[in-house]
C-alpha positions in Angstrom: -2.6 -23.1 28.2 -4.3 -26.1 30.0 -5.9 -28.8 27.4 -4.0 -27.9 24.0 -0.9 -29.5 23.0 2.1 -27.3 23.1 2.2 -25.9 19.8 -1.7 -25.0 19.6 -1.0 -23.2 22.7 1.8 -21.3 21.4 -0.1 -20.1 18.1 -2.9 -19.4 20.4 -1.0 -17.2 22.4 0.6 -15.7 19.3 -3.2 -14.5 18.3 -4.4 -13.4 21.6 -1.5 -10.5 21.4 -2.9 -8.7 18.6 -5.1 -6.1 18.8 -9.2 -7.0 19.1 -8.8 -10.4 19.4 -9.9 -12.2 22.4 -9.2 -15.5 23.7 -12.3 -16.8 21.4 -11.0 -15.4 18.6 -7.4 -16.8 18.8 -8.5 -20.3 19.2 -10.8 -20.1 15.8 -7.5 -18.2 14.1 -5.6 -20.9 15.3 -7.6 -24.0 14.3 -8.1 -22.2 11.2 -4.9 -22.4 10.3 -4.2 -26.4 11.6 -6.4 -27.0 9.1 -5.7 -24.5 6.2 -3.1 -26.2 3.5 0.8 -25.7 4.0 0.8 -23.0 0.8 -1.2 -20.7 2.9 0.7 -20.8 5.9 4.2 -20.5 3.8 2.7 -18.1 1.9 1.6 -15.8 5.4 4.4 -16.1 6.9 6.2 -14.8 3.6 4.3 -12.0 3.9 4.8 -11.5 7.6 9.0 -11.5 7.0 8.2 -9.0 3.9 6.5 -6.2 6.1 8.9 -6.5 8.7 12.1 -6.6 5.6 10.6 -4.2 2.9 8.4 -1.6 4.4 10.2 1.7 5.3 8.8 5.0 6.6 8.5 7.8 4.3 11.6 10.5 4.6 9.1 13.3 4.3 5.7 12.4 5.5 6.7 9.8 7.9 4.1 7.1 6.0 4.6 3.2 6.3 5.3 2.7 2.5 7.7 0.1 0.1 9.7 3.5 -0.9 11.0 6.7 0.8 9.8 9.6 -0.8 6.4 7.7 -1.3 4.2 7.7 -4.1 2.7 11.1 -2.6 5.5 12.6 -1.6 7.0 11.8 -4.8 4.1 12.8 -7.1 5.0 16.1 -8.6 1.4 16.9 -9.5 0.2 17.2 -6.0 -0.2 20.6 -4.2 2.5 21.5 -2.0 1.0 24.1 -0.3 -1.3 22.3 1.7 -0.3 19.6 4.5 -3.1 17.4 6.2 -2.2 15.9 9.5 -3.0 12.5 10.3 -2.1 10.0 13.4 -1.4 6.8 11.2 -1.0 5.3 7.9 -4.5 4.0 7.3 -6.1 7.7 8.1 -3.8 8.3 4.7 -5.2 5.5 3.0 -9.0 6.5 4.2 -8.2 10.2 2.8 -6.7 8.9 -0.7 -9.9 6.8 -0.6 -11.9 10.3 -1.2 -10.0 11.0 -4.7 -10.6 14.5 -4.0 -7.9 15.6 -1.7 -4.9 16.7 -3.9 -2.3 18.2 -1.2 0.7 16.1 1.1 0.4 14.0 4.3 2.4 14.1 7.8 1.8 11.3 9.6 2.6 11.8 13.5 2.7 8.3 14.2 0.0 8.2 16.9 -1.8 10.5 19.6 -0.6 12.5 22.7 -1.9 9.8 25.6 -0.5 10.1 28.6 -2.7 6.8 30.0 -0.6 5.1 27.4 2.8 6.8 27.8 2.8 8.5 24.5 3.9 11.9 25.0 4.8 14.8 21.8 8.2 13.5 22.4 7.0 9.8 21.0 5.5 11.6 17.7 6.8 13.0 14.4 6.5 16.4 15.4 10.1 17.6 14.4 10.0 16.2 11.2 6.6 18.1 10.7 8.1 21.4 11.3 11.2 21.0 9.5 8.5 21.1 6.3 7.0 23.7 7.7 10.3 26.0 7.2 9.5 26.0 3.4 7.5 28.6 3.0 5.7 27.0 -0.1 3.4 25.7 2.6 -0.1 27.6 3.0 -2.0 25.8 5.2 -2.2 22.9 7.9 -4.8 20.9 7.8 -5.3 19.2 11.1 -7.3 15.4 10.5 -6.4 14.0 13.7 -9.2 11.5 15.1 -12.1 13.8 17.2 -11.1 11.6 20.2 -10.2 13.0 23.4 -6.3 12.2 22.6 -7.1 13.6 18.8 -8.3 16.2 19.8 -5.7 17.2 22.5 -3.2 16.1 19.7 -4.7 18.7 17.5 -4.2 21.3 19.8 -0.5 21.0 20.5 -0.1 20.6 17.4 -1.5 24.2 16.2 -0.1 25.6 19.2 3.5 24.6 18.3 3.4 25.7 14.6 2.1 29.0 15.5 5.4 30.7 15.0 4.8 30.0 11.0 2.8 33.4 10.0 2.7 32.5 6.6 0.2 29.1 7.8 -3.3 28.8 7.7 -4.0 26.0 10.2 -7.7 24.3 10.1 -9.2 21.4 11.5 -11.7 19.0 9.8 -14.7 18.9 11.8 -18.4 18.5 9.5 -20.0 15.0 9.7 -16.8 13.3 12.3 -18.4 12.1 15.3 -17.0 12.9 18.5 -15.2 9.8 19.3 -14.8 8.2 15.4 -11.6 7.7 14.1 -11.2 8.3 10.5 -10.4 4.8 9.3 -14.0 3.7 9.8 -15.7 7.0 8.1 -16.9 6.6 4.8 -15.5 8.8 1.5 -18.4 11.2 1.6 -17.9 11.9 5.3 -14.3 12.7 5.2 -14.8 14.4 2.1 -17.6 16.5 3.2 -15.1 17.0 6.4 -12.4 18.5 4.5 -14.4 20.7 2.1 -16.1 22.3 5.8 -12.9 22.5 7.9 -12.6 25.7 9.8 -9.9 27.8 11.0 -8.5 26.2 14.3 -8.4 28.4 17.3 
């Protein structure tokens, strides 16, 4: 990178790779941080290693969490009956958010895109119906994103389980925009969007 010593250019470079940050943006991070004491920088890097060295997926749910079952999985107080469907982790943490929703989670782990390579083959989908063999479970509630690739994802999805008679599958659908992903929707939306979802044709 023409101008910047070596090492600027390096942490630079670092920044431009993750996601929504542009060139702009990854020189600011990285001046910010030539400046910022040597505490801070120990103590994000510390907590870099600690994601990459502590965090596990969920047995069950397939969730990025510090244990395996997680704390949902493993809270005997929840309803087992129901199962709500989510691409990531943080559509979890958005749901929990609500304090309303009191069934389980599967987390697929992303969205059918073929632009991006990521076929049904690249998602949780066998772990999901291996839970679905316990007939304990009543209903599937799809909450993928109502994005093209959500929305496609949804689809296979209820089109694979529908050898389970004894499963209800619905899709959340009041007050998501076409296009929104649920991270960004606020608690009354997604709760508002679980109390109207629908049967899922």
């Amino acid at each position: 990178m023409d101008g910047f010593a070596e090492p600027i250019a390096r942490l630079i470079e670092q920044f431009g790779r993750l996601p929504g940050i542009g060139p702009k943006s990854a020189q600011r991070l990285a001046f910010h941080m030539i400046s910022a004491p040597e505490e801070q920088i120990r103590e994000l890097t510390q907590a870099l290693i600690q994601i990459k060295r502590d965090l596990v997926h969920c047995d069950t749910c397939c969730v990025i969490s510090d244990r395996s079952p997680c704390e949902v999985c493993g809270d005997g107080t929840r309803d087992h009956s129901m199962i709500c469907v989510v691409q990531d982790t943080r559509d979890v943490l958005a749901l929990e958010r609500m304090n309303t929703y009191r069934g389980l989670y599967h987390v697929l782990g992303g969205a059918i895109s073929p632009m991006e390579g990521v076929g049904p083959d690249q998602l949780h989908l066998r772990e999901l119906l291996h839970r679905l063999r316990d007939e304990r479970v009543h209903e599937l509630i799809l909450a993928t994103s109502a994005t093209v690739e959500g929305e496609a994802t949804a689809l296979y999805v209820a089109r694979l389980v529908r050898e389970f008679d004894h499963l209800d599958i619905t899709r959340i659908a009041h007050g998501l925009p076409m296009g929104g992903d649920l991270e960004y929707a606020d608690e009354r939306t997604l709760s508002r969007a679980l109390e109207f979802r629908r049967p899922f044709a």
